[in-house]
matplotlib code that plots the C-alpha trace (Angstrom):
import matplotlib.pyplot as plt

x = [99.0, 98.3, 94.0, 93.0, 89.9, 89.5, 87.4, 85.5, 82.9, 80.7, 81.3, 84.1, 85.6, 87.7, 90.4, 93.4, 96.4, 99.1, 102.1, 103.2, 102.9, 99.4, 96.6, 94.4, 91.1, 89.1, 85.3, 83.8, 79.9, 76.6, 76.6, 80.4, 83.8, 87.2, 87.8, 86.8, 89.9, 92.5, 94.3, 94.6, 95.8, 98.6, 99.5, 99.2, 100.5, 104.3, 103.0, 100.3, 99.0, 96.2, 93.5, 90.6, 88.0, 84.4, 81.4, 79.2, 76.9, 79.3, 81.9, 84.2, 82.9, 79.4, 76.1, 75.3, 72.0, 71.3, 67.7, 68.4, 71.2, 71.6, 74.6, 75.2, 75.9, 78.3, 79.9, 80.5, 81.7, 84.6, 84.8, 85.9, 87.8, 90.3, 90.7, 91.1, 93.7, 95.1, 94.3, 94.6, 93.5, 93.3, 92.2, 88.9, 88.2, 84.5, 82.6, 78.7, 77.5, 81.3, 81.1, 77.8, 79.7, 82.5, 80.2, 78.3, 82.0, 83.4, 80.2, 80.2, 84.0, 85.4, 89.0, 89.5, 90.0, 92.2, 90.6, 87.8, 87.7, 83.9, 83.5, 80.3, 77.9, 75.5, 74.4, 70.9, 68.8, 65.9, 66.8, 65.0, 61.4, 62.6, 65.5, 62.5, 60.2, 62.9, 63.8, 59.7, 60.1, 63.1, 61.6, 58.6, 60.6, 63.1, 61.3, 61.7, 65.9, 64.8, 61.2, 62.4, 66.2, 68.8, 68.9, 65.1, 65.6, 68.3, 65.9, 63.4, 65.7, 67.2, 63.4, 63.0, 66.4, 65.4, 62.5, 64.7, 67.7, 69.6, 71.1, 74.4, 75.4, 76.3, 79.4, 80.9, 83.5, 82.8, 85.4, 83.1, 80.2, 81.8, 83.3, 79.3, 77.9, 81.2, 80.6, 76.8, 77.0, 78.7, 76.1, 72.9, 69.0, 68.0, 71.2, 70.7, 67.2, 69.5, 71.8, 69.4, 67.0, 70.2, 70.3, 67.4, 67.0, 70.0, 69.8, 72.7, 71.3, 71.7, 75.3, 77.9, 79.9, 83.9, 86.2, 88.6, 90.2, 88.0, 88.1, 85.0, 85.3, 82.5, 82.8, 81.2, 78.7, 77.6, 73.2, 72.4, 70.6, 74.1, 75.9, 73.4, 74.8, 78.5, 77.6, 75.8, 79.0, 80.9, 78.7, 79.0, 83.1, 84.2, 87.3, 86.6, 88.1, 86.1, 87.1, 85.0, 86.1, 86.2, 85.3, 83.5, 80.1, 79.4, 82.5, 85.1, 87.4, 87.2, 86.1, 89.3, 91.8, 94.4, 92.6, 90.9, 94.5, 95.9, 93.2, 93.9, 97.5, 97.3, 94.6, 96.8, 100.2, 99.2, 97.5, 101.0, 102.3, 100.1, 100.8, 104.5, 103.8, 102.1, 105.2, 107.2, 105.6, 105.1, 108.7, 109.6, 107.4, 108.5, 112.2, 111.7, 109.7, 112.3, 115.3, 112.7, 112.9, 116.4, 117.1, 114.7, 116.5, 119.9, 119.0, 117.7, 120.4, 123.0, 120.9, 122.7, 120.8, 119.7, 120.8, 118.6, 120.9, 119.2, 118.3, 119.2]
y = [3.6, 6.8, 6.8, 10.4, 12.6, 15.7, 18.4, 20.9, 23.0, 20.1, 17.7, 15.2, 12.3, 9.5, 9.4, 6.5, 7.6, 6.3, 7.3, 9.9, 11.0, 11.8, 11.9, 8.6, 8.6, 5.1, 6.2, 2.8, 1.6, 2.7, 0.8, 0.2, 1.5, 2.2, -1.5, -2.2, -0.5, -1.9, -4.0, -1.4, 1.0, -1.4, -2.4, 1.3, 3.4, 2.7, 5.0, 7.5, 8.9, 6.8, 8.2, 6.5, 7.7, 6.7, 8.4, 10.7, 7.7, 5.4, 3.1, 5.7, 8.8, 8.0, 9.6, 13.3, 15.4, 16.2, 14.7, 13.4, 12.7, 12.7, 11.4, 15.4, 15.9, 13.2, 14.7, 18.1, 16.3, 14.9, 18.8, 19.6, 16.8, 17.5, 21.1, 19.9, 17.7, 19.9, 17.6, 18.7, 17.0, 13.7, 10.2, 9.3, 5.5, 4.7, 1.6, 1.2, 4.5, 5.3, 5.5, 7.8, 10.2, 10.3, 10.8, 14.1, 15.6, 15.3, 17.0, 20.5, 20.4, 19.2, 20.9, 19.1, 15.5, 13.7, 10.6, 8.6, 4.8, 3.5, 0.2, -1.4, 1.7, 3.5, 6.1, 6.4, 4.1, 5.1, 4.8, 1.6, 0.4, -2.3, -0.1, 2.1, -0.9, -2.4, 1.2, 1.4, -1.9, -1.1, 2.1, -0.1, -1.4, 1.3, 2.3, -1.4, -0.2, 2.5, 0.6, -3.1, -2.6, -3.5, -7.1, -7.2, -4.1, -6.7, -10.0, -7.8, -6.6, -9.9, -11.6, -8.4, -9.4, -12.7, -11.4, -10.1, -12.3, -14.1, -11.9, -13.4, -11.2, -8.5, -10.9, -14.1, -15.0, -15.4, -12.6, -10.4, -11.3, -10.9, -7.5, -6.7, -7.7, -6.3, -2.7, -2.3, -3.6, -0.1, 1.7, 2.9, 2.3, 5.9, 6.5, 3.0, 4.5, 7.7, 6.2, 3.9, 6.7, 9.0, 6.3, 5.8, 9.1, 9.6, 10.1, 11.3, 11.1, 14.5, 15.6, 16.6, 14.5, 16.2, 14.9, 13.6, 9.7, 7.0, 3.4, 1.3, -2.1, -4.6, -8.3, -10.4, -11.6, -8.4, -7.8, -7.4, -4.2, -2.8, -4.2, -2.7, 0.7, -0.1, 0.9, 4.0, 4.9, 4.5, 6.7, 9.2, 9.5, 9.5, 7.5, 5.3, 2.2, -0.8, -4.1, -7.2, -8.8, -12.8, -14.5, -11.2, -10.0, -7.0, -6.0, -7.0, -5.6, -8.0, -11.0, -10.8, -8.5, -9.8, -9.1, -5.7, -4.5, -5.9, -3.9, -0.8, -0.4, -0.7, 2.1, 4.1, 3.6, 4.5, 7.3, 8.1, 7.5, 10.2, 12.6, 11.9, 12.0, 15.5, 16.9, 16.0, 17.5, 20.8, 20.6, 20.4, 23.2, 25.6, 24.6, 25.2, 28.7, 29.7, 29.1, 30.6, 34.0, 33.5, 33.2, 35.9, 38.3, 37.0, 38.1, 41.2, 42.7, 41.8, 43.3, 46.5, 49.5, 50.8, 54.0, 56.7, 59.2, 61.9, 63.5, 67.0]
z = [-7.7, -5.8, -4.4, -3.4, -3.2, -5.6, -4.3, -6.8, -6.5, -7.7, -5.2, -4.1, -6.5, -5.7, -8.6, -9.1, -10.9, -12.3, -14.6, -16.6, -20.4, -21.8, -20.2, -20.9, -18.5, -17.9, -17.2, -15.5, -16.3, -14.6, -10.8, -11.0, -9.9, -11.0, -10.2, -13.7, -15.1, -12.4, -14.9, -17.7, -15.6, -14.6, -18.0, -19.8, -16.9, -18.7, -21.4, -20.2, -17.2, -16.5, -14.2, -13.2, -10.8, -9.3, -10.7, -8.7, -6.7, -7.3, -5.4, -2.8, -4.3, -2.5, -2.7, -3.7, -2.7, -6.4, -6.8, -10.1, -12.6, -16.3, -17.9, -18.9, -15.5, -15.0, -18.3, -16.1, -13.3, -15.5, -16.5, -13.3, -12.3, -15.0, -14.2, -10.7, -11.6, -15.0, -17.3, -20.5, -23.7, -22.4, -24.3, -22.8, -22.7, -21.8, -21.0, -21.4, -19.4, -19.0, -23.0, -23.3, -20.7, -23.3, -25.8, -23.9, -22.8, -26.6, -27.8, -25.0, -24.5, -28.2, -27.8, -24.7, -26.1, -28.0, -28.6, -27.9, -27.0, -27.0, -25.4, -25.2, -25.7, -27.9, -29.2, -27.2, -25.2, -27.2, -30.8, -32.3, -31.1, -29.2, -27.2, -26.0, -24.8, -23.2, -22.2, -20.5, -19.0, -16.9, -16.0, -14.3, -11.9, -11.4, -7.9, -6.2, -6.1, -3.3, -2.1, -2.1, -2.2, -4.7, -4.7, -6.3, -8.5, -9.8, -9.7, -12.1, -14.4, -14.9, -15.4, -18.3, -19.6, -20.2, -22.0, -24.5, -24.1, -22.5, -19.4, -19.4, -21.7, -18.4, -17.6, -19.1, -16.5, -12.8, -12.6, -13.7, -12.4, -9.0, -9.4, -10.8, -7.2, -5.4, -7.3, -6.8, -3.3, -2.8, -4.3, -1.9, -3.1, -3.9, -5.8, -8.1, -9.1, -10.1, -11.9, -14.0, -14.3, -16.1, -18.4, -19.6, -20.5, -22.1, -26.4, -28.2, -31.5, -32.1, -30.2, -32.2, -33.3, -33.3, -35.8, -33.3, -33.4, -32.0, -31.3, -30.9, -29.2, -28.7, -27.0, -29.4, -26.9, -25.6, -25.6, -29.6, -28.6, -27.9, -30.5, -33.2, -32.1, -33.6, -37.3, -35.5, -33.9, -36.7, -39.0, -36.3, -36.1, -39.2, -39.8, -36.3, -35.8, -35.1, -33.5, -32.0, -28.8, -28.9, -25.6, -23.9, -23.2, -22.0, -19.8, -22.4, -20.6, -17.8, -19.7, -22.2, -20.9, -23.0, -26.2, -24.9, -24.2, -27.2, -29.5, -27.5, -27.5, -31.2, -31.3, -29.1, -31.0, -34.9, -32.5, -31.3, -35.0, -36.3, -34.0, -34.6, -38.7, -37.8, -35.9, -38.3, -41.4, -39.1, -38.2, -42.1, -42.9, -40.5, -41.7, -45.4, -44.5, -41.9, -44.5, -47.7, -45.3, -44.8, -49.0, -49.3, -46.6, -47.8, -51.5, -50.9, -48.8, -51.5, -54.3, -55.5, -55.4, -58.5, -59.3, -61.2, -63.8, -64.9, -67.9, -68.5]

ax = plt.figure().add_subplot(projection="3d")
ax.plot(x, y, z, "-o")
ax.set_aspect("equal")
plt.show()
C-alpha cells in the first residue's frame, strides 16, 4: 500500500492507495481515519484502484485554519483530491459522514461518479422531530470538546445517547470500539467541535439526487434514527440497492467484514456486468450501422446511371 501527502490549493491530504482498474474511493466517518477501510482496501485492491484518504481535521491530514466546516466543504476537498490524483469517475463508498460527503459530491459534480455505496448514513440530521432534538442536544455540549477536552465532549454525548438509546450502537466489537478511541485520539479539541458542528448542520433533503447506481448498507444494529433514513435513500436513488448487515452496528464495516465485503463485491460485479451488457450492445450497434453504411455505399456505387433520351 503506497501512504503519501497530496497537496492542492485547498490544503494537504493524507491518501492510501492501492491497485489498479477503476477508481473505487472509501470516505471514512466524522472523527475517524482511513484505518476504517484498511481491510477493504486489501481485499478489493485485486480489482480497483482503491484510495482512501483522511478528511480535512482528521487522522494524518491534521488541522486546517478554516473557522468552520460543513460537509460541502469536505465534498470540495474530495474535488480536488481527485484532480490531484486524476481520478476520473470513480465509485465513491461512504460511511456515516463519509456517506453525506458522497451524497454533496454526487449532487455539485454528477458526471464525476460512477456509483454510490451509502453505509450507515442519511439523508439529513434534521429530518424528523426527534433527529433535530437530538440534533439540539448534541449542539449543547458541542463546546466542552474545545473547553473541557475530548474525553468529556465524549462522556456527554454518550449520557444524551442513552437518552435515546442505547449507545452501543457506535461499535459492537471491541475492534471497533478501539479503532473509535485510536481515531479520535488523533483528532485536536477545536477541530472535534468542527467536525460535529458540519454535521449537525448538514440537510440534504433537497440535493439532487443523479440517476447513477447506488448501494445502501445498514448493520442491523445501527441507532434507529439512522436506520429510518434507508427507505429515504432509496426513494432518492431510484433503482438503489438495499442490504442489512447481521452482527454490526454502526461501523458494519468493522463489526462484519466478511459480510460487508461479501454485499459489496456483489454490488460491484452486476456493476461491472452492466457496464459490460452496455459495451456490448454499443459494440453491436456501431457494427450493424458501420456495415448498414457499407451496404448502403456498396449499392449505390453499383447502381447504373440512368440515362435520359430525348425527345425530338
Amino acid at each position: 500500500m503506497d501512504s503519501f501527502f497530496v497537496e492542492t490549493r485547498r490544503g494537504r491530504t493524507y491518501v492510501q492507495t492501492q491497485g489498479t482498474g477503476v477508481p473505487l474511493v472509501f470516505i471514512h466517518g466524522a472523527l475517524l481515519n482511513t484505518g476504517l477501510w484498511t481491510r477493504q482496501i486489501e481485499t478489493f485492491s485485486d480489482l480497483f484502484e482503491c484510495v482512501a484518504y483522511d478528511l480535512r481535521g482528521h487522522g494524518r491530514t491534521g488541522a486546517s485554519n478554516l473557522r468552520r466546516y460543513t460537509v460541502g466543504t469536505f465534498a470540495d476537498d474530495l474535488a480536488e483530491m481527485l484532480d490531484a490524483l486524476e481520478l476520473r469517475r470513480p465509485i465513491l463508498c461512504g460511511l456515516s459522514m463519509g456517506g453525506m460527503i458522497a451524497q454533496s459530491f454526487a449532487a455539485k459534480y454528477p458526471e464525476r461518479v460512477r456509483a454510490l455505496v451509502l453505509c450507515d448514513t442519511g439523508v439529513s440530521t434534521c429530518h424528523y422531530l426527534t433527529d433535530r432534538i437530538l440534533n439540539q442536544a448534541i449542539g449543547l455540549v458541542t463546546p466542552t470538546a474545545t473547553l473541557l477536552g475530548v474525553p468529556e465532549f465524549r462522556r456527554f454525548t454518550h449520557l444524551i445517547n442513552q437518552c435515546f438509546g442505547d449507545h452501543s450502537w457506535t461499535a459492537q466489537t471491541e475492534k471497533s470500539a478501539n479503532f473509535v478511541c485510536d481515531a479520535l485520539a488523533m483528532v485536536s479539541p477545536p477541530e472535534v467541535a468542527k467536525i460535529v458542528t458540519a454535521i449537525r448542520k448538514f440537510d440534504g433533503s433537497a440535493l439532487y439526487r443523479p440517476k447513477i447506481p447506488a448501494l445502501i448498507l445498514n448493520g442491523e444494529s445501527d441507532h434507529p434514527f439512522i436506520l429510518r433514513h434507508a427507505k429515504i435513500l432509496q426513494r432518492a436513488y431510484a433503482g438503489a440497492d438495499y442490504r442489512i448487515i447481521p452482527k454490526a452496528s454502526h461501523l458494519a464495516n468493522l463489526d462484519n467484514p466478511e459480510t460487508f465485503d461479501l454485499m459489496l463485491l456483489e454490488f460491484l460485479s452486476e456493476l461491472a456486468s452492466k457496464r459490460a451488457r452496455e459495451f456490448a450492445v454499443m459494440a453491436w450497434l456501431s457494427s450493424t450501422l458501420a456495415k448498414g453504411r457499407s451496404l448502403i455505399k456498396s449499392f449505390t456505387s453499383r447502381r447504373e446511371p440512368t440515362v435520359l433520351q430525348s425527345v425530338d
